[in-house]
C-alpha positions in Angstrom: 1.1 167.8 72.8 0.3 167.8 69.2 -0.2 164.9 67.1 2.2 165.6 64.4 4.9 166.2 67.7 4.4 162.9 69.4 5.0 161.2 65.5 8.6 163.2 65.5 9.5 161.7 69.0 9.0 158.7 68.0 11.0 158.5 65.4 13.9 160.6 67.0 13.7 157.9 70.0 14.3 154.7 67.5 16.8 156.7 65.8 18.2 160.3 67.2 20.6 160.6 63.8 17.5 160.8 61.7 17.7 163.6 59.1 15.1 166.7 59.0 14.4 164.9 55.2 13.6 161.9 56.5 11.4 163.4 59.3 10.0 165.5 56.6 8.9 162.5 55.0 7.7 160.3 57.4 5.7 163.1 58.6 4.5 164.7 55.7 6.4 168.3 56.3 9.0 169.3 54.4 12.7 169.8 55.3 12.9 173.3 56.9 9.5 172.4 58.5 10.7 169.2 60.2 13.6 171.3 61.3 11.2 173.8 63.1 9.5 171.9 65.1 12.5 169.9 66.3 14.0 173.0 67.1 10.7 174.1 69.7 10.9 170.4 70.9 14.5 171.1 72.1 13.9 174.2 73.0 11.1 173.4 75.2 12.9 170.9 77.0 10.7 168.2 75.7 14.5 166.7 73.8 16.9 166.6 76.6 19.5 165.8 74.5 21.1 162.9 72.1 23.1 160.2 73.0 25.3 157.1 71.8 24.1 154.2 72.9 27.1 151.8 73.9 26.8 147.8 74.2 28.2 147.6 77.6 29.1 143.3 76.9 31.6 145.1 74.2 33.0 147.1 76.6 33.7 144.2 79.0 30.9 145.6 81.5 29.4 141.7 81.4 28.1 142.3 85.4 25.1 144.4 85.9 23.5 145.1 89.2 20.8 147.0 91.2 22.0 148.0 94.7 19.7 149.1 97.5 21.7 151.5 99.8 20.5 152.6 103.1 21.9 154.3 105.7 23.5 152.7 108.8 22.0 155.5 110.8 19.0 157.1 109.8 19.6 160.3 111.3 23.0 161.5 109.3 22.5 163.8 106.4 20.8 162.5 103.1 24.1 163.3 100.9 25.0 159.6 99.4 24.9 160.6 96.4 27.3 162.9 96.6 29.4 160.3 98.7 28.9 158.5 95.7 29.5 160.1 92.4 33.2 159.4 92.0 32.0 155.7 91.5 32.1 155.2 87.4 30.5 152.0 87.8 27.4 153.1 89.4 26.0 154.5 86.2 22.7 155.4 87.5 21.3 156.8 91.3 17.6 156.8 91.5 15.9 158.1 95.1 13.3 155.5 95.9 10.3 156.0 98.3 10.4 152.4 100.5 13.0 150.8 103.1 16.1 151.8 101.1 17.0 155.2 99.8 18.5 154.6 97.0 18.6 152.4 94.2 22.3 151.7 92.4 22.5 150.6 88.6 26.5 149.3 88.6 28.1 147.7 85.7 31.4 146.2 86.0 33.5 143.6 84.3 33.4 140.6 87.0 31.9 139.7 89.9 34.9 140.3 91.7 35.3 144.1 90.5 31.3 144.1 91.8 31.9 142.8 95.7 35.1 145.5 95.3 32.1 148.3 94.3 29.8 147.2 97.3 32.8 147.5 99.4 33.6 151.2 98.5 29.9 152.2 98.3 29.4 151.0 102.1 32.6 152.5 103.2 31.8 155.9 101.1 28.3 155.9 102.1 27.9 154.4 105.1 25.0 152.6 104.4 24.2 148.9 103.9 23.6 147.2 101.0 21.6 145.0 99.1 22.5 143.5 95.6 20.3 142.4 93.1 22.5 141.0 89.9 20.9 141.0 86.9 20.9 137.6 84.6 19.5 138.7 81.1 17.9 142.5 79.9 15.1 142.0 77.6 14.6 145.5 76.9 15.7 148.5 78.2 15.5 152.5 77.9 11.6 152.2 75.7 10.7 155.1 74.8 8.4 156.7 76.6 5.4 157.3 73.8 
């Protein structure tokens, strides 16, 4: 990937609202230029897409948690995450290579609404469960540059 490229990620990933001018200008190309190659970026697949970042504390989501699912028996089909995805709290599914299968990124409001979630994602799952609950986030989503 080109130089002048990787500069335009960068600054899309600190701010995805940032004008083709501005581009243009922190790049040296101009407007329609800028533009351009944003355009080939996207339409290479290179930008997925944009995004709204939301401060989940302001949306009363003040419980965040990593769950390890795996299943009871090791032997029924691999389909959890389908068995899963009507759950709006888990926000994220990653399959892991290790002892579990799964890992679970939930956010709810209490710790009450989370031992409510691990109760519907064993009984929706069938798997067992274990739950780490996350005290502070230092960071989070860096870009990948």
């Amino acid at each position: 990937m080109e130089k002048l490229d990787r500069r335009i990620l960068e600054l899309l990933a600190r701010d995805g609202r940032m004008s083709y001018t501005d581009i243009g200008k922190e790049t040296g190309l101009s407007t329609s230029a800028a533009q351009q190659r944003v355009r080939r970026l996207e339409q290479r697949g290179v930008i997925k897409g944009y995004r709204a970042t939301l401060d989940s504390n302001e949306l009363g989501l003040l419980v965040t948690a990593f769950v390890a699912i795996k299943p009871f028996d090791p032997s029924q089909p691999d389909d959890a995450p389908d068995r899963l995805q009507h759950l709006p709290e888990i926000i994220s599914c990653y399959s892991v290579a290790g002892d579990p299968s799964y890992l679970l990124k939930v956010q709810v409001p209490t710790m009450a609404d989370l031992e409510a979630v691990l109760a519907k994602i064993r009984a929706s799952a069938k798997v067992s469960t274990h739950t780490t609950t996350v005290l502070s986030t230092p960071y989070e989503d860096r870009p990948q540059l």
